[in-house]
Biopython code that builds the backbone (N, CA, C, O; Angstrom):
import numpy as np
from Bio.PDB.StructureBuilder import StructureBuilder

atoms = [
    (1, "UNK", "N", (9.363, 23.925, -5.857)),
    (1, "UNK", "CA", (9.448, 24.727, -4.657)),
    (1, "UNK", "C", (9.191, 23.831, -3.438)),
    (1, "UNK", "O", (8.259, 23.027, -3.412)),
    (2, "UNK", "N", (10.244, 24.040, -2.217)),
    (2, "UNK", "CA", (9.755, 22.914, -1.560)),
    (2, "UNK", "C", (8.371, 22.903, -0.546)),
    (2, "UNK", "O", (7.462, 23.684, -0.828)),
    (3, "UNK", "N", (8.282, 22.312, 0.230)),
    (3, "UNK", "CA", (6.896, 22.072, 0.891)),
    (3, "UNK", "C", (7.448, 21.625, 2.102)),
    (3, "UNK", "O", (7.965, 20.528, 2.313)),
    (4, "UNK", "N", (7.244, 22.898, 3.160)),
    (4, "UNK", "CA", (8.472, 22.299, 4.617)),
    (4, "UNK", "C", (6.760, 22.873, 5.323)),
    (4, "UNK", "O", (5.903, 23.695, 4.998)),
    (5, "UNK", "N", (7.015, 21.612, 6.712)),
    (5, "UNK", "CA", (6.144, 21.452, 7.005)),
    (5, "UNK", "C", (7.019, 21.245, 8.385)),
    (5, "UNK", "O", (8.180, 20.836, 8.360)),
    (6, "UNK", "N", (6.422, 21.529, 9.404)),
    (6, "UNK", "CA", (6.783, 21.568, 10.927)),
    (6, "UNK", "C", (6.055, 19.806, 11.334)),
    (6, "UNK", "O", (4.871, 19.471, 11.290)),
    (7, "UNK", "N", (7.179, 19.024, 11.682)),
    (7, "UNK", "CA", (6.624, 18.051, 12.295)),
    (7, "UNK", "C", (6.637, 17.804, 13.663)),
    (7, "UNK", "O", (6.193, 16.757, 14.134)),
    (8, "UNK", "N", (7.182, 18.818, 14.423)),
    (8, "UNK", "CA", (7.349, 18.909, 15.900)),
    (8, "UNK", "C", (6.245, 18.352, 16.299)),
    (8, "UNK", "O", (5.086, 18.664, 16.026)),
    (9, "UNK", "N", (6.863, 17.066, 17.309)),
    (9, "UNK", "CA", (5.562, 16.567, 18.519)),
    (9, "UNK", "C", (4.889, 15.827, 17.790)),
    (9, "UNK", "O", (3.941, 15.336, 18.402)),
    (10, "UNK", "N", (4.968, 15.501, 16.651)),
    (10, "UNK", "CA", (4.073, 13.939, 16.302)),
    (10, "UNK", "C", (4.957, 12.891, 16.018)),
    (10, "UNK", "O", (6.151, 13.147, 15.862)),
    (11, "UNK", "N", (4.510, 11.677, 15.926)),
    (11, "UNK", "CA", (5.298, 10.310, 16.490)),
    (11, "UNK", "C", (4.846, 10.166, 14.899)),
    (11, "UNK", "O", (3.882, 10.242, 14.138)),
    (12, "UNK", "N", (6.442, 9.867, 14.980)),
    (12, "UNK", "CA", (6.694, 9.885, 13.404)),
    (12, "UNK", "C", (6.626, 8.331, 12.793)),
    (12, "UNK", "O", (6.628, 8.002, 11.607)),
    (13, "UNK", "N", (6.575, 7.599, 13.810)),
    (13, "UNK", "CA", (6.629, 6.026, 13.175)),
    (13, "UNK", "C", (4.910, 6.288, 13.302)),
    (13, "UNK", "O", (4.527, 5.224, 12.815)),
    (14, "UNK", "N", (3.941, 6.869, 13.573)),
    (14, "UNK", "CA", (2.584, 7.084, 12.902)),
    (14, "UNK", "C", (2.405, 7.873, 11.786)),
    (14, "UNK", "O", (1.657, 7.691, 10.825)),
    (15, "UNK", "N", (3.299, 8.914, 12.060)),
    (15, "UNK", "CA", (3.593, 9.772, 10.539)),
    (15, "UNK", "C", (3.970, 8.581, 9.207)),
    (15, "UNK", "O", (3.089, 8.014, 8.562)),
    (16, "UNK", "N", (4.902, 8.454, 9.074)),
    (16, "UNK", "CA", (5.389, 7.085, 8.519)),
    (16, "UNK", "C", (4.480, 6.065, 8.327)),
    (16, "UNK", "O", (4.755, 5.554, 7.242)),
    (17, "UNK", "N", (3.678, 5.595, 8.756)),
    (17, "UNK", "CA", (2.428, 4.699, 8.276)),
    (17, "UNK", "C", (1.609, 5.372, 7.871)),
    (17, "UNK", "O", (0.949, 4.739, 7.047)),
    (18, "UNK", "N", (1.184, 6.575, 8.022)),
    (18, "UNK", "CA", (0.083, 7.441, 7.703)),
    (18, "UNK", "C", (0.620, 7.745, 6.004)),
    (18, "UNK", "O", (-0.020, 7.785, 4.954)),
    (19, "UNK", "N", (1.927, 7.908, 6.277)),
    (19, "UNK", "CA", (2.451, 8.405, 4.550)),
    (19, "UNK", "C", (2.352, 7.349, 3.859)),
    (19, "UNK", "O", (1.729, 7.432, 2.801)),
    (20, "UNK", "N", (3.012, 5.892, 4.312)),
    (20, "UNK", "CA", (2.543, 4.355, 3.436)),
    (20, "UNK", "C", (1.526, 4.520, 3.337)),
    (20, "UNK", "O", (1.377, 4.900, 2.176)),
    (21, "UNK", "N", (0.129, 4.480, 4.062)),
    (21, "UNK", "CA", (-1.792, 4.370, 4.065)),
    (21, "UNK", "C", (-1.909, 5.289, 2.795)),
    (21, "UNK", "O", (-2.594, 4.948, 1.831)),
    (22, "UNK", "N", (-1.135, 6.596, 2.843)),
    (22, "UNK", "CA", (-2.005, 6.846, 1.926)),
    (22, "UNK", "C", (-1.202, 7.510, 0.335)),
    (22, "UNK", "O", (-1.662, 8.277, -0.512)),
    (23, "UNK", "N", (0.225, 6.779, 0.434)),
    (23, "UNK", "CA", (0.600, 6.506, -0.843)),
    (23, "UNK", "C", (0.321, 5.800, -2.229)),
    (23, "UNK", "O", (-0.442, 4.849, -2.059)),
    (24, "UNK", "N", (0.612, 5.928, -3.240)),
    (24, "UNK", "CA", (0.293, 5.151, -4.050)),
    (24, "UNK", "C", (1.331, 3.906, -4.542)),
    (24, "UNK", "O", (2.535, 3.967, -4.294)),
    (25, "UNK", "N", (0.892, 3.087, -5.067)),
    (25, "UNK", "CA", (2.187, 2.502, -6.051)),
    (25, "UNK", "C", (3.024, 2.656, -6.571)),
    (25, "UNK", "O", (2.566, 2.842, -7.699)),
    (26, "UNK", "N", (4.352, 2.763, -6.673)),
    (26, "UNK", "CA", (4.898, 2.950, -7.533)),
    (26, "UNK", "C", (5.533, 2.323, -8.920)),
    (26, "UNK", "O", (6.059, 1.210, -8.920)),
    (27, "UNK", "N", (5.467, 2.874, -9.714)),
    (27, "UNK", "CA", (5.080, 2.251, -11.055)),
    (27, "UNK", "C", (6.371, 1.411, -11.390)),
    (27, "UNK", "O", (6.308, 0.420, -12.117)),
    (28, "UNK", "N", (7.871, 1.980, -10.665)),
    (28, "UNK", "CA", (8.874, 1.256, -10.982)),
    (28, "UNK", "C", (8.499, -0.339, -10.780)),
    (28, "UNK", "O", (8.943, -1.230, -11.505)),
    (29, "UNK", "N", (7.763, -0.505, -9.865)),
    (29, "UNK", "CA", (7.355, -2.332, -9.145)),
    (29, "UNK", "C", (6.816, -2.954, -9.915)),
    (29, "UNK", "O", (6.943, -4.179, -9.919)),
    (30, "UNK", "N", (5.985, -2.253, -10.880)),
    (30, "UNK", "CA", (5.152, -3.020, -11.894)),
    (30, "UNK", "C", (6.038, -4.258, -12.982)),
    (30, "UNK", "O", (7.189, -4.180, -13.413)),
    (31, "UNK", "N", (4.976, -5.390, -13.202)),
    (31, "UNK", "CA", (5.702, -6.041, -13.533)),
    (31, "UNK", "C", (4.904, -6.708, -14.826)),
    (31, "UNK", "O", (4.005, -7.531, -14.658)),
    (32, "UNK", "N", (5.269, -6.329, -15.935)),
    (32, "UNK", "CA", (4.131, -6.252, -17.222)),
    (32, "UNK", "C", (3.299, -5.368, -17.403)),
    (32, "UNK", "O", (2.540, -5.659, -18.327)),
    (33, "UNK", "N", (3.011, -4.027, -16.751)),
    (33, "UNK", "CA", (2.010, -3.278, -16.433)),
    (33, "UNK", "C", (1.117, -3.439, -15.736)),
    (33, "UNK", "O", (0.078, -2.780, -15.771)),
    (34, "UNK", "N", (1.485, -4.771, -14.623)),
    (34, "UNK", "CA", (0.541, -4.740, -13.308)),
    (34, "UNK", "C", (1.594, -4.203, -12.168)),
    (34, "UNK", "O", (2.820, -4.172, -12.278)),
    (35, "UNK", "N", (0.924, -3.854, -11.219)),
    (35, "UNK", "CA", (1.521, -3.255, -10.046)),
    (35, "UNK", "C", (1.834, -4.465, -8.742)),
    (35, "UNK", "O", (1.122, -4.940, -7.858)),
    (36, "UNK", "N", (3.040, -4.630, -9.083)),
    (36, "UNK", "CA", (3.894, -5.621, -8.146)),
    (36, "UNK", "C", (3.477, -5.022, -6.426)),
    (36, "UNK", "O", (4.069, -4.013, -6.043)),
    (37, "UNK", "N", (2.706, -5.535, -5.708)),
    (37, "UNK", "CA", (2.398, -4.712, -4.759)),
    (37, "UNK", "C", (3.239, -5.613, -3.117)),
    (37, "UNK", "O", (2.661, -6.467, -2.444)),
    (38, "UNK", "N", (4.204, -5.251, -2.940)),
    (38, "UNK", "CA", (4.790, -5.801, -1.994)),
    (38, "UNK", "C", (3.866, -5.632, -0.726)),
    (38, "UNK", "O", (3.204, -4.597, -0.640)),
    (39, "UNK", "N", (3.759, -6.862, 0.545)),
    (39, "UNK", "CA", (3.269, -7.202, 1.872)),
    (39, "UNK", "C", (4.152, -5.745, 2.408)),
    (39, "UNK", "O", (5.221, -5.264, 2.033)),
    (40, "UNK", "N", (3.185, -5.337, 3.419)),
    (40, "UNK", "CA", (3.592, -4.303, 4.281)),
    (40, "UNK", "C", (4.985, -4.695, 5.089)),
    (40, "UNK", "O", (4.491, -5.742, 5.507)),
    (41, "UNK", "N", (5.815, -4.709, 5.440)),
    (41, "UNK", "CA", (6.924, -5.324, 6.369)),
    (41, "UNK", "C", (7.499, -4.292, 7.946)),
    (41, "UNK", "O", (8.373, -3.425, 7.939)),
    (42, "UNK", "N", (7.003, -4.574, 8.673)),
    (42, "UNK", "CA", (7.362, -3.772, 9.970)),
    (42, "UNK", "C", (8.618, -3.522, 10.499)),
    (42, "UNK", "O", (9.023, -2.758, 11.376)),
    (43, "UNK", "N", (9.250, -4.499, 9.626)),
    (43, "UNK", "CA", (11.101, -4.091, 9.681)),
    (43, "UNK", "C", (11.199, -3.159, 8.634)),
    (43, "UNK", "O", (12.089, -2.398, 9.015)),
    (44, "UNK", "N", (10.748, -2.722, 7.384)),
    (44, "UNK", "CA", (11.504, -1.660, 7.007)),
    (44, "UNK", "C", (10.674, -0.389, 7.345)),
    (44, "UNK", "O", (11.228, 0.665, 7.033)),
    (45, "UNK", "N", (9.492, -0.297, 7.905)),
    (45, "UNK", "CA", (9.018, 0.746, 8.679)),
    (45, "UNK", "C", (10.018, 1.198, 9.655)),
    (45, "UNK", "O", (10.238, 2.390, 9.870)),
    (46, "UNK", "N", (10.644, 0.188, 10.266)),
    (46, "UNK", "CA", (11.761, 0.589, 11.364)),
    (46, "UNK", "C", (13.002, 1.144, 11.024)),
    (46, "UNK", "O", (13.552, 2.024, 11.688)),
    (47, "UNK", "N", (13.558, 0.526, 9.756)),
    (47, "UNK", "CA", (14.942, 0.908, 9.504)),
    (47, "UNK", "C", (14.496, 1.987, 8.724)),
    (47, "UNK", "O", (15.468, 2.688, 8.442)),
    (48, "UNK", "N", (13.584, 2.371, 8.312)),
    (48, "UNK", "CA", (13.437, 4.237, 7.440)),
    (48, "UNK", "C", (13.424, 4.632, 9.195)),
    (48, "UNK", "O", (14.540, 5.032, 9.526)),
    (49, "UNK", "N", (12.517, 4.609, 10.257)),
    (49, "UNK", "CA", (12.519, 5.580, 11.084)),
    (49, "UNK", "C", (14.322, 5.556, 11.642)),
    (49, "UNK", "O", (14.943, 6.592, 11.881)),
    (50, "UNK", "N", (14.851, 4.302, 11.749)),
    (50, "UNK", "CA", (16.102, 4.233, 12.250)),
    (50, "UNK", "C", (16.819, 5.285, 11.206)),
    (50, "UNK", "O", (17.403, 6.318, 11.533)),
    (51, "UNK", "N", (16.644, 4.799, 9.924)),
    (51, "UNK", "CA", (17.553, 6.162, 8.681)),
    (51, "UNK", "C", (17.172, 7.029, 8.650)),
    (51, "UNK", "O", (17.585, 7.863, 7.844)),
    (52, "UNK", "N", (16.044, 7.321, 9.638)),
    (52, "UNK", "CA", (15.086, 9.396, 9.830)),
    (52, "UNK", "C", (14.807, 9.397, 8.082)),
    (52, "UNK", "O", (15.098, 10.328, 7.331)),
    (53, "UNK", "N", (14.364, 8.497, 7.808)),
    (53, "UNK", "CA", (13.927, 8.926, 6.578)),
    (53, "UNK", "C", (13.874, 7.474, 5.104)),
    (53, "UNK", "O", (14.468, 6.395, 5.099)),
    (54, "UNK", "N", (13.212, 7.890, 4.359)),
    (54, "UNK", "CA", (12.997, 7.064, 2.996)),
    (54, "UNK", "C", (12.801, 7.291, 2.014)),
    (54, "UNK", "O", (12.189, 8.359, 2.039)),
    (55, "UNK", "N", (12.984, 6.793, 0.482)),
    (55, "UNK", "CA", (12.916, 7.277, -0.507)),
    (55, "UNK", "C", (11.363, 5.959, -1.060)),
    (55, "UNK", "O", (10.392, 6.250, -1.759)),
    (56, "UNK", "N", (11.627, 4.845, -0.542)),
    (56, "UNK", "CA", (10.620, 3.761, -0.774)),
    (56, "UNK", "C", (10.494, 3.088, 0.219)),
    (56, "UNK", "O", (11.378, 2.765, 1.013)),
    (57, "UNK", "N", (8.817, 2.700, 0.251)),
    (57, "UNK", "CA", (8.655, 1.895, 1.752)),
    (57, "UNK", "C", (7.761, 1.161, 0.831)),
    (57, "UNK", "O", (6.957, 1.712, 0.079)),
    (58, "UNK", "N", (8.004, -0.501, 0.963)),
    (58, "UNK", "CA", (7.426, -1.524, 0.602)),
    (58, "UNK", "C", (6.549, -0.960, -1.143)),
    (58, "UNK", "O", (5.331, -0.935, -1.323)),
    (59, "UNK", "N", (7.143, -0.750, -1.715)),
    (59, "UNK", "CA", (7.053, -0.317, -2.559)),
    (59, "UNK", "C", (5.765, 0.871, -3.128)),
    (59, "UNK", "O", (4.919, 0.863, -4.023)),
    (60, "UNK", "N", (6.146, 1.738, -2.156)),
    (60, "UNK", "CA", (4.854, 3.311, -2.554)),
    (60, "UNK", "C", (6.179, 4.374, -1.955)),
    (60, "UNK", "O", (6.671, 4.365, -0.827)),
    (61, "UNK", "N", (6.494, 5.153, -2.988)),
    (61, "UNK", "CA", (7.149, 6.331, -3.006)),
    (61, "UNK", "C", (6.896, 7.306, -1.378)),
    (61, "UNK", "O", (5.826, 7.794, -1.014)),
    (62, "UNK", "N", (8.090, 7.361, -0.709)),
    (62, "UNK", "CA", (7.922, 8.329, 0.466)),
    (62, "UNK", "C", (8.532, 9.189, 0.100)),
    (62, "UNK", "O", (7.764, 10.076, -0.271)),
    (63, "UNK", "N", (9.625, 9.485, -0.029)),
    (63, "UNK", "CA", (10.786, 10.148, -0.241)),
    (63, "UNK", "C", (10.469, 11.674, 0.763)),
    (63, "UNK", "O", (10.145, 12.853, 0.618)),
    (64, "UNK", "N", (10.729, 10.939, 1.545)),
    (64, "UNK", "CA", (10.851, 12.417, 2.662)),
    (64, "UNK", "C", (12.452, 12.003, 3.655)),
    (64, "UNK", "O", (13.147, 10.995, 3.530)),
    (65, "UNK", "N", (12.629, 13.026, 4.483)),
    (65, "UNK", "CA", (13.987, 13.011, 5.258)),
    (65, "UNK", "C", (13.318, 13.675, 6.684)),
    (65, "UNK", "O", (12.844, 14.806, 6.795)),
    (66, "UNK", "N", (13.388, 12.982, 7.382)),
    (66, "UNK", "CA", (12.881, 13.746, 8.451)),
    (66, "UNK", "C", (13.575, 13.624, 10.098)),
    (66, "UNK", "O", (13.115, 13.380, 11.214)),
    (67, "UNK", "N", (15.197, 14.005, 9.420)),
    (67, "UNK", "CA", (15.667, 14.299, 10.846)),
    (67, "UNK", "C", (15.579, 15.842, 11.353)),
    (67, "UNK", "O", (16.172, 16.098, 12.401)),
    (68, "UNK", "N", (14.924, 16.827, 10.727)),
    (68, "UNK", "CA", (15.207, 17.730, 10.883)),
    (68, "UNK", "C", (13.174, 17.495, 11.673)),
    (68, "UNK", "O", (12.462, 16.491, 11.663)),
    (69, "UNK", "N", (12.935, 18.715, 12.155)),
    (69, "UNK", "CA", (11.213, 19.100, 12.681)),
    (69, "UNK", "C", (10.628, 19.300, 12.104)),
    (69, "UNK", "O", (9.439, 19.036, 12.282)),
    (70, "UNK", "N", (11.304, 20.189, 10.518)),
    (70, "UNK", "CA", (11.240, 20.949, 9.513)),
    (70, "UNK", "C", (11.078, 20.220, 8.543)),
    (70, "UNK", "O", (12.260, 20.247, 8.198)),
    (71, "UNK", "N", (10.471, 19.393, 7.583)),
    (71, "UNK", "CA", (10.421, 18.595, 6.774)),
    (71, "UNK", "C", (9.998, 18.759, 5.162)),
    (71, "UNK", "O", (8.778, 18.920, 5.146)),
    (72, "UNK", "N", (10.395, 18.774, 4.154)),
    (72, "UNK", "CA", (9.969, 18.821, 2.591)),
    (72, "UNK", "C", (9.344, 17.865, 2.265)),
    (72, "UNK", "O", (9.802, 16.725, 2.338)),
    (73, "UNK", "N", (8.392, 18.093, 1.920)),
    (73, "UNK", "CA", (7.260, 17.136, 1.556)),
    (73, "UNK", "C", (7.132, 17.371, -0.230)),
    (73, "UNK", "O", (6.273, 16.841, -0.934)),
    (74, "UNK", "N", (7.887, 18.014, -0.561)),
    (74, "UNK", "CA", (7.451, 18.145, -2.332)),
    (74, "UNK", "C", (6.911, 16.929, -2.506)),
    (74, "UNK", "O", (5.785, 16.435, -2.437)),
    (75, "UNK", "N", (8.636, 16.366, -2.890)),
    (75, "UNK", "CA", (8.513, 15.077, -3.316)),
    (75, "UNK", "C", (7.513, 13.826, -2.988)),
    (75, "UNK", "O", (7.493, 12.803, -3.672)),
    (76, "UNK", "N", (6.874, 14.000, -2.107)),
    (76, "UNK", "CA", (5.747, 13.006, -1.415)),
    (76, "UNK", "C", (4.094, 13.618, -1.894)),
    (76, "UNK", "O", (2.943, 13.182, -1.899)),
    (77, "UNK", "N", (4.696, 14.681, -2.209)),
    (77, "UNK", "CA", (3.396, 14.823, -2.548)),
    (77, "UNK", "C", (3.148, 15.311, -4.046)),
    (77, "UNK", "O", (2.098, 15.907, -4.288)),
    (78, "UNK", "N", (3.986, 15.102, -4.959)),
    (78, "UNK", "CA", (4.519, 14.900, -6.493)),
    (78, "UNK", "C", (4.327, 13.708, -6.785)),
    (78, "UNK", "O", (3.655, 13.758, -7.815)),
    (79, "UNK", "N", (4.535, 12.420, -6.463)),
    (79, "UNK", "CA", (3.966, 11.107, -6.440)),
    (79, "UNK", "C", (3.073, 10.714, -5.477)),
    (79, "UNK", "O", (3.001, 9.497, -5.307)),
    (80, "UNK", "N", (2.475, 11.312, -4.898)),
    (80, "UNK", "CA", (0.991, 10.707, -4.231)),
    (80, "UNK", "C", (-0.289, 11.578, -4.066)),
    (80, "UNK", "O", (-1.211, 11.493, -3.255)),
    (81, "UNK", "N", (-0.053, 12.452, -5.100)),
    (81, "UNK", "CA", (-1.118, 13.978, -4.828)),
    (81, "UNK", "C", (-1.093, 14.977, -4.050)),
    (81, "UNK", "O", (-0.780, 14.928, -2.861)),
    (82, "UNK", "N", (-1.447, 16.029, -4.712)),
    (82, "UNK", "CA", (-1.298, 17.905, -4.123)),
    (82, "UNK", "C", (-1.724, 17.674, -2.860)),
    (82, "UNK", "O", (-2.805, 17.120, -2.659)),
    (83, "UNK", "N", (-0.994, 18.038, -1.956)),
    (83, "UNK", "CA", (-1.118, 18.392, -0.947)),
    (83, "UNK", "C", (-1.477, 17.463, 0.215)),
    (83, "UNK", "O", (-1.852, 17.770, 1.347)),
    (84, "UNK", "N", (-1.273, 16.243, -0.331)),
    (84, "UNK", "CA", (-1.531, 14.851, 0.703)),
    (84, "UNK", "C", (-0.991, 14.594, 1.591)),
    (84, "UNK", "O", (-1.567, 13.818, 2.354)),
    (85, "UNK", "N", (0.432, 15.108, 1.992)),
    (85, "UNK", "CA", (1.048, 14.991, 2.843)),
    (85, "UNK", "C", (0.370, 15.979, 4.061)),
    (85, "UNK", "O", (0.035, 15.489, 5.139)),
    (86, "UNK", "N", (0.186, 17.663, 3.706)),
    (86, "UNK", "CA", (-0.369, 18.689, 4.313)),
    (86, "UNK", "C", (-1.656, 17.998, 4.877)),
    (86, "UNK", "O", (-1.743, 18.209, 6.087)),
    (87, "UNK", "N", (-2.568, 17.323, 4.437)),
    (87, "UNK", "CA", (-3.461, 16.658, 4.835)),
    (87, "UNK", "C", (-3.461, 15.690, 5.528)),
    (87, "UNK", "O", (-4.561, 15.609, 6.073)),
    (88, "UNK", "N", (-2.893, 14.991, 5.777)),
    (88, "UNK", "CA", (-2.309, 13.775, 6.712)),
    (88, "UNK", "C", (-1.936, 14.733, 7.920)),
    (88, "UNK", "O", (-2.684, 14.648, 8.893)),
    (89, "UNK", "N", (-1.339, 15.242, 7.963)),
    (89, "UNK", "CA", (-0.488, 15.831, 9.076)),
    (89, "UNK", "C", (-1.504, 16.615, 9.439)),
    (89, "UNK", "O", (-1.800, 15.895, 10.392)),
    (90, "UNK", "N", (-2.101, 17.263, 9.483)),
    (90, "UNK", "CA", (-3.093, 18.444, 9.367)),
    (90, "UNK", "C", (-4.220, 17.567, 10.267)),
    (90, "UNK", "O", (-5.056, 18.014, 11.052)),
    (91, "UNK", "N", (-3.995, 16.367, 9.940)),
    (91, "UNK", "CA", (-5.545, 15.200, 10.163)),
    (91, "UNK", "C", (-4.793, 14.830, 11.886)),
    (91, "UNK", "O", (-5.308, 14.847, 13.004)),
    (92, "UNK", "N", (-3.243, 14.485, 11.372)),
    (92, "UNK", "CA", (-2.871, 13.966, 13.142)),
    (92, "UNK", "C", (-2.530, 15.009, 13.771)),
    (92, "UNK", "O", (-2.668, 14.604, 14.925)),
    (93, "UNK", "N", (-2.078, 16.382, 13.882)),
    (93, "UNK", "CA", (-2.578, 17.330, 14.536)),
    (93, "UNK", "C", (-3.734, 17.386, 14.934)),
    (93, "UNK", "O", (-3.737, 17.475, 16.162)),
    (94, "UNK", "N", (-4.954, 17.378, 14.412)),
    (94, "UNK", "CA", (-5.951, 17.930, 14.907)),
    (94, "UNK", "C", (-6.185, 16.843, 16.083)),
    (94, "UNK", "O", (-6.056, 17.206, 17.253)),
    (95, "UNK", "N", (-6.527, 15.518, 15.769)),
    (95, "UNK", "CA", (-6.118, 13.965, 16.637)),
    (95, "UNK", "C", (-5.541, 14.425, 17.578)),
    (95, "UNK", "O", (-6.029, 14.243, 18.693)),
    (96, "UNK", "N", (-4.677, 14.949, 17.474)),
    (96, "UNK", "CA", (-3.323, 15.303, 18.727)),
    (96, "UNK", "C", (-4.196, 15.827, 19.491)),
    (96, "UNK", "O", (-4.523, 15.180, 20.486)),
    (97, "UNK", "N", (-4.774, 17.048, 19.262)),
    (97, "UNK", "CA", (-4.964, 18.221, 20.091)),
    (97, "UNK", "C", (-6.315, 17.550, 20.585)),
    (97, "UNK", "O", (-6.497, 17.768, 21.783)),
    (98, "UNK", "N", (-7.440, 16.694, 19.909)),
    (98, "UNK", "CA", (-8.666, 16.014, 20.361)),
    (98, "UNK", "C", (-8.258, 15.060, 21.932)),
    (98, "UNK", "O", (-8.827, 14.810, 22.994)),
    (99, "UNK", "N", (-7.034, 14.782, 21.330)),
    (99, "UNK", "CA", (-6.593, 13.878, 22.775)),
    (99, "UNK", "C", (-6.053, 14.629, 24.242)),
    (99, "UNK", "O", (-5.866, 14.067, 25.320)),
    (100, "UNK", "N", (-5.946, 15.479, 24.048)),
    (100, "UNK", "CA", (-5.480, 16.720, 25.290)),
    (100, "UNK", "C", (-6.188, 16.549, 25.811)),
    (100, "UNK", "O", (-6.348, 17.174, 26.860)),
]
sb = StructureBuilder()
sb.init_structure("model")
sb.init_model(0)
sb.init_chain("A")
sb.init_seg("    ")
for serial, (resi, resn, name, xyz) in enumerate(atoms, 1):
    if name == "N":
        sb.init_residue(resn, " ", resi, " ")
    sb.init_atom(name, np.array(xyz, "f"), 0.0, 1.0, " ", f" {name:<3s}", serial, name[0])
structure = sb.get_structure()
């Protein structure tokens, strides 16, 4: 079932690091059963926000699409824990509104 979440008004290239911070590994990277953990890279932070979206960022599962305001978070939060995404966002909202 999906998990649509209103992203109106937050700066999504912080959204987008906030979802890398607090993703996990993904297991495809592993390499012998250790976790191949790729350097953060600030160019493909850019080209997911340039593609409004990602399926992998430096290797931790995003898989969100977010040209719409309206966003599905299942999938992001099926590989990185219940409701982690809702929590992130939930965390820079409140941030948001502290800064008013």
């Amino acid at each position: 079932m999906p998990i649509l979440i209103n992203i109106k008004g937050l700066d999504k290239r912080q959204l987008l690091l906030e979802l890398y911070k607090n993703a996990k590994w993904a297991t495809i990277f592993e390499i012998d059963g250790a976790p191949n953990k790729p350097e953060f890279d600030e160019d493909q932070l850019d080209m997911a926000l340039q593609w409004k979206g990602a399926d992998y960022l430096c290797g931790k599962p995003i898989k969100i699409d977010f040209r719409k305001d309206l966003v599905d978070f299942e999938d992001y939060n099926f590989y990185n824990g219940e409701n982690l995404a809702n929590k992130i966002i939930f965390k820079m909202k409140l941030n948001k509104k502290k800064l008013k």
